[in-house]
Structures are given as structure tokens and as C-alpha cells.
C-alpha atoms as one frame of an Amber mdcrd trajectory, in Angstrom:
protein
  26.960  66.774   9.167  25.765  70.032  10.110  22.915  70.027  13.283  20.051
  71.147  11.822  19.176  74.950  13.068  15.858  77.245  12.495  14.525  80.217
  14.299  14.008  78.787  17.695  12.985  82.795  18.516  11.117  83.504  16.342
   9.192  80.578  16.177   8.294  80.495  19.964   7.231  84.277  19.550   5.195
  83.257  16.468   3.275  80.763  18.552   3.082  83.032  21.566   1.275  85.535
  19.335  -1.046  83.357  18.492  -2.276  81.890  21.154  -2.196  85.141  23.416
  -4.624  86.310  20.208  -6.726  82.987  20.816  -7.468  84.086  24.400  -8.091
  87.795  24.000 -10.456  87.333  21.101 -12.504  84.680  23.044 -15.660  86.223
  23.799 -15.769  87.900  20.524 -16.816  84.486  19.153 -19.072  81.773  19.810
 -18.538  79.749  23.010 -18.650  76.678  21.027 -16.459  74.975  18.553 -17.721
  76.454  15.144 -17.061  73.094  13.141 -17.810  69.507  15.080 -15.801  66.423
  14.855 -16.975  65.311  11.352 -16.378  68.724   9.628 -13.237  68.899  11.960
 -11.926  65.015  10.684 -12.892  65.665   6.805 -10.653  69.428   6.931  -7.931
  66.975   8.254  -8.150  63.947   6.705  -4.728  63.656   4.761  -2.486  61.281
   3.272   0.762  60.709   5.410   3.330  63.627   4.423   6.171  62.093   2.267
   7.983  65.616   3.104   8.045  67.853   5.813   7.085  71.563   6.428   9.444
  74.401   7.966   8.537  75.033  11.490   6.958  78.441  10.872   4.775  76.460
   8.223   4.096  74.000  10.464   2.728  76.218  13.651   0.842  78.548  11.195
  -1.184  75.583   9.449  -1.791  73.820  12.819  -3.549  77.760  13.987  -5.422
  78.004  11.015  -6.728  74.191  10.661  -7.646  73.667  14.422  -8.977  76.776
  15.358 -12.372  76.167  13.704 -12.324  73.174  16.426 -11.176  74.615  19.438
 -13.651  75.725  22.131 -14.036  78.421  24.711 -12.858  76.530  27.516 -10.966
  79.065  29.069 -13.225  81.433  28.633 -15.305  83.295  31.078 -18.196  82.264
  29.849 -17.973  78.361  29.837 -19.998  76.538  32.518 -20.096  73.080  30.764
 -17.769  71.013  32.685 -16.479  71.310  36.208 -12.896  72.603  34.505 -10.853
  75.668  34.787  -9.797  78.536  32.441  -6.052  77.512  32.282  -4.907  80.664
  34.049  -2.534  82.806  32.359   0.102  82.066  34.459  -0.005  78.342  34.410
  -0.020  78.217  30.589   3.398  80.170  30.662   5.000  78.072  33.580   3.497
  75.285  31.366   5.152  77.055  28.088   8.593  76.753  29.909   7.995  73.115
  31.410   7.637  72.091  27.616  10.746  74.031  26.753  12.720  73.042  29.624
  11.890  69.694  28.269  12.865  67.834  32.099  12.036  64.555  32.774  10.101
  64.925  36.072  11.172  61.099  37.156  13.879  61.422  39.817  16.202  63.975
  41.167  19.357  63.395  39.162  17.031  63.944  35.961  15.923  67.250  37.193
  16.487  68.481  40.338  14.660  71.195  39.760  11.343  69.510  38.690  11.547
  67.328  42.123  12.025  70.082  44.165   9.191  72.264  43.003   6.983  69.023
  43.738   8.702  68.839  46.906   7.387  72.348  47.731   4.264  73.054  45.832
   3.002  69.357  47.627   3.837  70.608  51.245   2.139  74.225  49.816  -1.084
  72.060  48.580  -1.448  69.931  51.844  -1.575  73.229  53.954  -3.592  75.202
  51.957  -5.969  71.725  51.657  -5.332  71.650  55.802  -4.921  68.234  55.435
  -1.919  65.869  57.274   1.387  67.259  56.914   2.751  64.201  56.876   1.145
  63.227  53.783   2.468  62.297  50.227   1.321  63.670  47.041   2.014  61.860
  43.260   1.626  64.639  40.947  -0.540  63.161  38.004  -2.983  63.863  35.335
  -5.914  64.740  36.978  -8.565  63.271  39.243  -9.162  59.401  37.383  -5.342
  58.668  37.849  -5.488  60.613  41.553  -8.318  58.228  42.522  -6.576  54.951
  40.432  -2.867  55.730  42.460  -4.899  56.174  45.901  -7.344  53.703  45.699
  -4.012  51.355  44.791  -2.452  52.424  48.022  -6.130  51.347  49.841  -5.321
  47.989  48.352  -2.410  47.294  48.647  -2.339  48.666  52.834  -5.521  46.885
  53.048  -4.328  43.165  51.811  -1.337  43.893  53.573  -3.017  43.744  56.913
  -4.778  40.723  55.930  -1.703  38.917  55.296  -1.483  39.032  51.472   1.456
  40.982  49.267  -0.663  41.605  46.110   2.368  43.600  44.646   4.277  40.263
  44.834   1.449  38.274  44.212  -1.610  39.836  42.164  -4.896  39.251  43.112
  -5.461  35.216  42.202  -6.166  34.212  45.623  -6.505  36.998  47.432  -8.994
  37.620  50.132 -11.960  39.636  48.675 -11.687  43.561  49.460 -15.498  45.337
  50.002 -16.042  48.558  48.870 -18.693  50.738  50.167 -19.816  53.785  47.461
 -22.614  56.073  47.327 -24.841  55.608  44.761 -23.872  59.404  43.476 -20.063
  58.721  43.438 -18.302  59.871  40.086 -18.191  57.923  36.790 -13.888  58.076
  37.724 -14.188  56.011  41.001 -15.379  53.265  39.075 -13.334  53.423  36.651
 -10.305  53.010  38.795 -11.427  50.553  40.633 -12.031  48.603  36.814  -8.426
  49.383  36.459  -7.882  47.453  39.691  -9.182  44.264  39.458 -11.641  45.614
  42.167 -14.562  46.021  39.570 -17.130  48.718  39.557 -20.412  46.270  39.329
 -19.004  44.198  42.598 -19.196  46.643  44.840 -21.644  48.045  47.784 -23.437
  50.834  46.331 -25.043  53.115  49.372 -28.413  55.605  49.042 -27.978  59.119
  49.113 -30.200  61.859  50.094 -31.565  64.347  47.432 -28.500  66.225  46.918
 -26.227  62.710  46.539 -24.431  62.906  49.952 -24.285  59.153  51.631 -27.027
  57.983  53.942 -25.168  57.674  56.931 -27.229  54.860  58.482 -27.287  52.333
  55.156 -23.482  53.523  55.212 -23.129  51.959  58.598 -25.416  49.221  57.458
 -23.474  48.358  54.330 -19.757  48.513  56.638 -20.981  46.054  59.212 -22.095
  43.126  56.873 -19.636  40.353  56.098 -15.931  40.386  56.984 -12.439  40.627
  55.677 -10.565  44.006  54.481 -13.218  47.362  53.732 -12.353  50.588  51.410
 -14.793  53.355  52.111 -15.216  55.989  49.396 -16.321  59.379  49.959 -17.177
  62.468  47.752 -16.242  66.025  48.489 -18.338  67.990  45.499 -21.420  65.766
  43.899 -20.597  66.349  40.051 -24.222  67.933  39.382 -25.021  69.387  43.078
 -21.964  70.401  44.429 -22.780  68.548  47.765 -20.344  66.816  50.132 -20.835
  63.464  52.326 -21.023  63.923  56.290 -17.269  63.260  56.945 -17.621  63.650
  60.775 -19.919  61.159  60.496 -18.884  58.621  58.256 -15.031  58.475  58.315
 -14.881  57.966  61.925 -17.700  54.974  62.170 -15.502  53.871  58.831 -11.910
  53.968  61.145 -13.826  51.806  63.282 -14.768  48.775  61.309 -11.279  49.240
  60.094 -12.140  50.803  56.581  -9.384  52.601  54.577 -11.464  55.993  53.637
 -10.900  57.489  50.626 -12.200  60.571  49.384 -12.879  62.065  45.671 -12.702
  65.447  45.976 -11.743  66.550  42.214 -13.110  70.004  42.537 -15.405  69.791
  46.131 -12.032  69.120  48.429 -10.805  72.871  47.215 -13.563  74.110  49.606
 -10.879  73.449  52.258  -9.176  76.533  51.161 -11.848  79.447  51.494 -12.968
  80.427  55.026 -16.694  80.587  54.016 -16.915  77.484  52.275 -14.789  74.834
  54.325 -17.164  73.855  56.601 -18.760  71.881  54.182 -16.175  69.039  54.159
 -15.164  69.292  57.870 -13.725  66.273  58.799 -12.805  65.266  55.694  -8.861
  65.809  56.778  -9.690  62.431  59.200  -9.651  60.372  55.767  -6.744  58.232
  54.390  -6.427  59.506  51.614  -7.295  62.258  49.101  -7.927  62.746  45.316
  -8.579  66.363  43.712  -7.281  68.544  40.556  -5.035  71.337  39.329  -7.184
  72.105  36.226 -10.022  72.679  38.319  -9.967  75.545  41.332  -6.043  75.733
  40.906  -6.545  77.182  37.490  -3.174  75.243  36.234  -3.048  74.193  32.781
  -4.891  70.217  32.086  -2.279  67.118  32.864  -2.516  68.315  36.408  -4.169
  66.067  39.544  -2.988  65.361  42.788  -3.427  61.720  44.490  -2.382  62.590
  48.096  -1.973  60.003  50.719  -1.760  59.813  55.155   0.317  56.251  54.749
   3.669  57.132  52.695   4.821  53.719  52.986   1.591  52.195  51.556   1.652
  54.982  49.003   5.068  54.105  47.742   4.294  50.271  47.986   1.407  50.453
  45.717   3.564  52.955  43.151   7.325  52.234  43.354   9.062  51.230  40.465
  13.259  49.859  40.376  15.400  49.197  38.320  19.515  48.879  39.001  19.394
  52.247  36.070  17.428  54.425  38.212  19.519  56.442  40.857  18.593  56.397
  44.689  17.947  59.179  46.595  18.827  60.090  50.640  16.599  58.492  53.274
  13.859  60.878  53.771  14.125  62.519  50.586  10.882  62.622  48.305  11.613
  60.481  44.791   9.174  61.647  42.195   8.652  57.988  41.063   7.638  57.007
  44.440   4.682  58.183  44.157   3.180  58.128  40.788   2.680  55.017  37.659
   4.863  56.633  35.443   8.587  56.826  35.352   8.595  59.394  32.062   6.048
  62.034  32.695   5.731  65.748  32.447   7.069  67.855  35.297   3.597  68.934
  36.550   4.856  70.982  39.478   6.210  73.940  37.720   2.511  75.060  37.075
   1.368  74.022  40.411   4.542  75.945  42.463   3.661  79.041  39.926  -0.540
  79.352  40.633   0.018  78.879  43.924   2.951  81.339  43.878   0.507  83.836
  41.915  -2.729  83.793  43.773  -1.219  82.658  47.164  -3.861  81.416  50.088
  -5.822  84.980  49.955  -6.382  84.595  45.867  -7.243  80.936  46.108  -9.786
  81.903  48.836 -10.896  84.474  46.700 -11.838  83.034  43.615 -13.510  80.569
  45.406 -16.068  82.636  47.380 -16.645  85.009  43.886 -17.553  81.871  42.131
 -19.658  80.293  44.744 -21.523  83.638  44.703 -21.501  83.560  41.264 -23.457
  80.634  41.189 -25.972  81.502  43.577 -26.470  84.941  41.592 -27.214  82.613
  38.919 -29.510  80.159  40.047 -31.851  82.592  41.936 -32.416  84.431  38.930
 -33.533  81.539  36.736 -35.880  80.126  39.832 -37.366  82.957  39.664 -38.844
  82.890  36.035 -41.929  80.481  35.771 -41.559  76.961  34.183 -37.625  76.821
  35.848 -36.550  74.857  38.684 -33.340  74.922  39.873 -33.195  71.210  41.739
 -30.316  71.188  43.969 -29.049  73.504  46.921 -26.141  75.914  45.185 -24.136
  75.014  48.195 -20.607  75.401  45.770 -20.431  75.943  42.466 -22.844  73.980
  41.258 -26.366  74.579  39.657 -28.990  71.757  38.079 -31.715  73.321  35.953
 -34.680  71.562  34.988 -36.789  73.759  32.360 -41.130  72.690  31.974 -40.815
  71.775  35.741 -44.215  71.796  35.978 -44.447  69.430  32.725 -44.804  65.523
  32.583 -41.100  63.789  32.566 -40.483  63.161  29.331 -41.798  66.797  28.028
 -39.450  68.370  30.255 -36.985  66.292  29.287 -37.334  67.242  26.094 -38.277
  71.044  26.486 -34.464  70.859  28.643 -32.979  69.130  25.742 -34.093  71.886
  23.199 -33.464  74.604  25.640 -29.545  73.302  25.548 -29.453  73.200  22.299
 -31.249  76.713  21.455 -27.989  77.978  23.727 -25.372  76.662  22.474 -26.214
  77.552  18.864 -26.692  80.833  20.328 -23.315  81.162  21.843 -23.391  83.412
  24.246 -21.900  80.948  26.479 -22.123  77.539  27.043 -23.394  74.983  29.284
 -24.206  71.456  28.956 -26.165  68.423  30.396 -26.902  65.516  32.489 -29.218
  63.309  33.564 -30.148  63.844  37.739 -32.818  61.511  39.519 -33.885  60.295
  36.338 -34.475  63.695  34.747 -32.759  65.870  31.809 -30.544  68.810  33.526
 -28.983  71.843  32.467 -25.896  71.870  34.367 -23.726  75.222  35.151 -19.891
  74.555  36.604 -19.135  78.167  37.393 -15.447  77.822  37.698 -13.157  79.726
  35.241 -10.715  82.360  36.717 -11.954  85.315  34.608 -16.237  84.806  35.091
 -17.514  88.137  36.819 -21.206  89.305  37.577 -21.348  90.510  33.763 -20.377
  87.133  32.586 -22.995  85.693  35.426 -25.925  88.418  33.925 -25.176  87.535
  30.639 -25.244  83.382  31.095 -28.866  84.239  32.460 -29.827  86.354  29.731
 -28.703  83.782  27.388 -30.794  81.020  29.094 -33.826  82.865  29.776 -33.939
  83.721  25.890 -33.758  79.814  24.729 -35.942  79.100  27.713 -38.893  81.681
  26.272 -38.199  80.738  22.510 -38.470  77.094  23.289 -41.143  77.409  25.511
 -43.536  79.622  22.991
């Protein structure tokens, strides 16, 4: 029988056409999906196909039935999330990863995968100036990067107290505290769900009015009771942008014996820029690390990085054998060492190729311009009356609260209709939260391609569904 053949060329160009037309025709439409989820599902719905389509069938119908669902997210003009724009770059290291089709699980299945981990981790860790010495497990973003380090914290943590809970599980095993700010992310807890460790059991600690840990009920919180301590940190508060005290904290926390570990999914990136690294000093002192590629690296999503001091509690917590799976040379770095997965997507290609791109000076760069950004932004909305912007733009970050002047639950709702009014206007898009107990607007000013223009216009936008929903 005959392999079956089509137009591997011209399909791949087909598809390239298309999506480089996606991108440059992005802020010639709305920045916002034109059809939601239930106009999306009923254009979809379909019986199961009892025959197939040819390939170029295939890719065209899959362009012209998602695109009314697709949003601007990598546009310059989308401040909803804290995500990037998917740099150029990444996508087409990303194009050839999927190509390439390599199993990124050892060195005999690519060699080439592992060693562009091998190097883009050692890249990351200096650029991050954190311990050279460290480990990284390329994953899929920031929930799995907290979920692999906070298994490490376990497992090194047990260890010391005498108990093997790889071997053993957790039935039995001395009780682990963990200390948390009150502010910590929604993805902390969930990985420590995953773990057994569960997210209502733990010691929650006050923060201050931006969400950075009250170092005195911190030390409060460390000192009671006995028995094995995780500490977790934040570098970046999710709707302020602010960043715990590390030179405080983590080295009270080495003292009690705490393993410190830090979530730093967009705020430990502030490491890399000269202007803006002061603001997590100290945080290279912790044990270990979480942070993303999809955020300040630009890289394409499916990319996070758990990073870890202790290499031998990293692999503990992570290694997976089998009598199948080929060994490598002492010292060398396995891929599956350090990761859940033993199948996965060979995430360093994009990594090795952003960093390759923008280098430490571009990195730096962006960084600063979008920090700026952000402050351009919020002191032009403070300054119209009825707006309050409610945290200190110290990154990237800005909370607006709109009828600041109003009772709670009218501004709530005044914010509410304000978000609304602009993203049915389109202009760009930004979305919201809930901060101190009030409705936000919340701006992430974070994609690769957002200038001043893009920063003007956002506050044009705004100001205009602030003033219609206000008269």
C-alpha cells in the first residue's frame, strides 16, 4: 500500500499565510472576540465526520470557523490578562518545534531539544541573576512551575524530618505548615490542592495595601507550632504589581528552617531590567523560583519555568524510571528529571530563540518601555475626576476604580458598566477584578508591540466609556 502523500508545502505556506494575515490585520478589528462561546459552540456544533476532508480543506475551514472566536491577545492593544503577545519569533521557533515533531523527554529522543534546555536554562538563571547552580523543568506555565517546586519543598522538607513521602505518600506523615500572604495567586493554592497540602489548611498572613506580606505577622505566623515550614512569597501582586520584602522575609524564613518559595509568574522578570530589579532584591536568597515564558519572555503559551537551588530535591520530587528509558552521564541534565511529564513538547526551542532575539539589552528594554507605559497610563486617568487609580504603578500594573467618590456598590457598578461600555467599543481591551472588596478595572501592560500610541489610545478609549457611563 502506497503511504499516503499531500502537499506538505503548500499546506504549511497556506497556514503561514493565514495566520501572518491574522496578526497584521489585528488592530483593524475589534480587540474582542466578535462571537462568544454560545454563538462560537452553536457555529460548531456537528455530528462526528463519517469522512474526512483534504488537508487544504481542513486548515481553510478551521480559519474561517474560529476566527469569529479568536481574540486580540497578541495584540498591542490587550491589557486584560498579565500575558504576552506571542512574539513573532517564538511563534516560528514554535512553528518548527511542531514540525520537528521531537519528543523533549530525554537525550537519545532528541538531543537537540535537551540541549537547547540545557542552554536557554543556564541563559534564564543569569539573566534572572539567580543561583547558577540551579535546575530548571521547562513546563507549561506558572500553575505547573509552582505545583513541580512546591513538590520539591515537600518532598526536601519531609525528608529532613525523617519521612520518604515519594516512597510513602502522605498517610502518616508529619504535618507540613505553610505560611501565605493573604494576596498570594489563585495558582499557589491550587498546587498546593494538587498536593495533598490543601489550600484552606494553611497560614494565611496580612498584607499591606498593595498585597506585599506583613513582615511582623510573617514572623508571627513562622514561629508558632513545630515540625517542617514552606514559606511562599510573591514577586508581582496579580492586580498591583507589588513584591514582598525578600531581604526581610527569606532570611528570618532560613532561620526557622522554612523552605522559601517564590511565585514570580510575571514580577520575578524585574530581575532582568536595571531600573526595575530592585524591587525583588533578595529574592535570589529563596529556594526556589516559579515564573513564565508567555509573559515578559514573549514565547508562545505552553511555556513556564519551575527553577530550583536543591537539584537533588528537585529531581526527587520529579524523577520518573523505567528499565525503557535510557540513562544519561553523571552530571548531565535529563529533561525528565525535572518535570511531571515524560511526553511533552520541547519548550526550549522558543525559549533559546527569544532569548537569542532580544538578548539581555532587549529583555531590559521592553521591560522599562512597558513599566513606563503603565505609568503614562495611570497618571492620565487619575487625573480626570470620578477616577482613582488604587495601587502604586510600581511594574506593570494599574487598578482603576471609576465613581471613587461614590458609595461601594455604585462604584462597583458604575466600574462594571464602564468595562463593559469598552469592550463593546473595542478599541482595546481590559478586564476586571475584585481588590479590597471593590470592582477594578485592571490594565496588564505587557505585549511586545504596545507603544505610547497604543498607551494614548487605551486612555482615550477609557475616558470615553468613563464619561458616557458616568452622564
Amino acid at each position: 500500500m502506497p503511504k499516503p502523500s499531500f502537499d506538505q508545502a503548500g499546506l504549511f505556506s497556506d497556514a503561514a499565510r493565514r495566520a501572518a494575515s491574522f496578526r497584521e490585520t489585528l488592530l483593524d478589528r475589534p480587540q474582542r472576540p466578535l462571537a462568544d462561546y454560545g454563538e462560537m459552540l452553536h457555529r460548531l456544533a456537528a455530528a462526528t465526520p463519517e469522512t474526512g476532508l483534504s488537508a487544504g480543506e481542513v486548515i481553510a475551514a478551521l480559519d474561517a470557523q474560529m476566527q469569529p472566536g479568536l481574540h486580540a491577545m497578541a495584540g498591542a492593544r490587550f491589557f486584560g490578562w498579565v500575558i504576552g503577545a506571542s512574539h513573532p519569533v517564538g511563534v516560528a521557533a514554535d512553528w518548527l518545534t511542531s514540525a520537528w515533531g521531537q519528543n523533549a523527554g530525554n537525550h537519545q529522543a532528541s538531543s537537540a531539544a535537551a540541549a537547547a534546555e540545557t542552554v536557554a536554562a543556564g541563559w534564564l538563571l543569569d539573566l534572572l541573576g539567580l543561583p547558577r547552580e540551579a535546575s530548571v523543568g521547562f513546563v507549561t506555565g506558572a500553575t505547573v512551575a509552582n505545583f513541580v517546586c512546591l513538590a520539591a519543598a515537600r518532598s526536601e522538607m519531609l525528608r529532613r524530618a525523617g519521612w520518604d513521602v515519594e516512597a510513602r505518600g502522605l498517610f502518616g506523615a508529619p504535618p507540613i505548615k505553610v505560611v501565605i500572604g493573604d494576596d498570594a495567586h489563585t495558582t499557589v493554592f491550587s498546587a498546593l490542592q494538587l498536593l495533598g497540602l490543601g489550600h484552606d489548611r494553611v497560614v494565611r498572613v496580612a498584607t499591606d495595601a498593595q498585597g506585599r506580606i506583613e513582615a511582623e505577622a510573617f514572623a508571627v505566623a513562622l514561629k508558632a507550632g513545630e515540625g517542617p515550614a514552606i514559606a511562599v512569597l510573591q514577586a508581582g501582586q496579580i492586580n498591583t504589581g507589588a513584591s514582598d520584602p525578600f531581604r526581610r522575609l527569606i532570611p528570618f524564613a532560613h532561620r526557622h528552617e522554612a523552605w522559601v518559595h517564590v511565585d514570580g509568574a510575571f514580577g520575578l522578570w524585574a530581575r532582568a531590567c536595571q531600573q526595575t530589579a530592585e524591587q525583588v532584591a533578595g529574592v535570589e536568597e529563596a529556594d526556589s523560583w516559579a515564573t513564565d515564558g508567555h509573559k515578559w519572555l514573549q514565547t508562545p503559551y505552553d511555556c513556564g519555568y519551575a527553577i530550583i537551588r536543591d537539584v537533588q530535591a528537585h529531581r526527587r520530587a520529579m524523577t520518573a524510571a523505567a528499565s525503557y528509558l535510557p540513562e544519561v552521564a553523571d552530571g548531565e541534565r535529563d529533561p525528565s528529571h525535572f518535570v511531571p511529564e515524560l511526553s511533552r513538547r520541547a519548550r526550549g526551542f522558543a525559549s533559546w530563540a527569544m532569548i537569542r532575539h532580544l538578548g539581555r539589552s532587549g529583555i531590559a528594554a521592553m521591560i522599562e518601555r512597558h513599566c513606563a507605559l503603565a505609568r503614562r497610563i495611570a497618571q492620565a486617568l487619575a487625573s480626570e475626576p470620578g477616577i482613582k487609580v488604587l495601587n502604586e504603578v510600581c511594574l506593570n500594573q494599574v487598578a482603576v476604580r471609576f465613581g471613587a467618590e461614590l458609595p461601594a456598590a455604585e462604584g462597583d457598578a458604575l466600574t462594571q458598566a464602564v468595562i463593559a461600555r469598552l469592550q463593546a467599543d473595542g478599541t482595546c481591551f481590559a478586564g476586571g477584578a475584585r481588590w479590597r472588596g471593590l470592582a477594578i478595572m485592571r490594565l496588564s501592560v505587557i505585549s511586545w508591540p504596545t507603544d505610547t500610541e497604543d498607551a494614548d489610545a487605551t486612555v482615550a478609549a477609557i475616558l470615553c466609556a468613563w464619561r458616557a457611563c458616568r452622564g
